[in-house]
Structure formats: structure tokens, C-alpha cells
matplotlib code that plots the C-alpha trace (Angstrom):
import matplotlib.pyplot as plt

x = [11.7, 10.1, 11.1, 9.5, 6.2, 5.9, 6.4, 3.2, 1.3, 2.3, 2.6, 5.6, 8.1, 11.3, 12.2, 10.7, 12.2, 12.2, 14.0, 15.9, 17.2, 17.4, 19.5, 21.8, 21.9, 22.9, 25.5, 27.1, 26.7, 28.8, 31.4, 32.1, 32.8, 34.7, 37.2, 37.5, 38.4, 40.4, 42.7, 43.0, 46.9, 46.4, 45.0, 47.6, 50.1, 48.9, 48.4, 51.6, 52.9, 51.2, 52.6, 55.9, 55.6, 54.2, 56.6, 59.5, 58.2, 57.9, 61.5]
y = [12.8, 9.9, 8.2, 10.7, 10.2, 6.7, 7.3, 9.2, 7.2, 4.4, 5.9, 4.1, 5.9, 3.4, 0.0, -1.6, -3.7, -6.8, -5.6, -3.7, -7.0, -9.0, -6.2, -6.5, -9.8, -9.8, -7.3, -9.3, -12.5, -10.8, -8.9, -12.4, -14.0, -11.2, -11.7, -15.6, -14.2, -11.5, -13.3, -16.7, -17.5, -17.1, -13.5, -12.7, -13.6, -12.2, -8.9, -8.8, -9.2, -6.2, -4.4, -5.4, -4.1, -0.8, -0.2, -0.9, 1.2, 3.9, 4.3]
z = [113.8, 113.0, 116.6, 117.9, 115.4, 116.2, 120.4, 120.5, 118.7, 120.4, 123.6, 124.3, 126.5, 126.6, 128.0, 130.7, 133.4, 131.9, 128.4, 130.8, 132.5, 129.0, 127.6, 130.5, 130.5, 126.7, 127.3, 130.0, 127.9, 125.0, 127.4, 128.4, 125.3, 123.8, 126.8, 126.5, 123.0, 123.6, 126.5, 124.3, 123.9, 119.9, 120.5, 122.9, 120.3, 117.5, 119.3, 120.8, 116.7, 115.9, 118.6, 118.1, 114.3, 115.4, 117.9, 115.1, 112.3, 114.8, 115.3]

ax = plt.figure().add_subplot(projection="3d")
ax.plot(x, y, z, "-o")
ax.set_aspect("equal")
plt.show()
């Protein structure tokens, strides 16, 4: 409610192109580093650990 409040007083519609681009840009940035992260050996290996434990404590 109050979204919509401020929109018509500001008269501001949404994001332009340009935050548009820098939100894209952001995403990509972070989507990157979560997969250095997420495919690092350590990660690997500790996932694998938990799935190995799930896998034997459900039968």
C-alpha cells in the first residue's frame, strides 16, 4: 500500500536502463562467485559428506 503511495507521488514507474544493467551486472557478479565457491574442492567434499550421511540414515 504504501509502495504504491510513494509511486504516485513520485511518479516513479520502475527501473530504468541503466539500474537495469547495474542489477544484472550485480547478479552475474554474485552468480559467479557463488560458483567459484560452490565447485571449490573443500565444498565438493564437504557436500559429498553430507550426502553420504543422508543417504545412510535413509536406509
Amino acid at each position: 500500500m504504501a509502495v504504491r503511495r510513494w509511486s504516485r507521488i513520485c511518479g516513479d514507474r520502475g527501473m530504468s536502463t541503466a539500474e537495469y544493467a547495474v542489477g544484472t551486472i550485480a547478479a552475474a557478479a554474485f552468480a559467479g562467485v557463488l560458483f567459484k565457491i560452490v565447485t571449490s574442492a573443500q565444498v565438493k567434499s564437504l557436500l559429498l559428506q553430507i550426502i553420504e550421511k543422508a543417504l545412510k540414515v535413509a536406509g
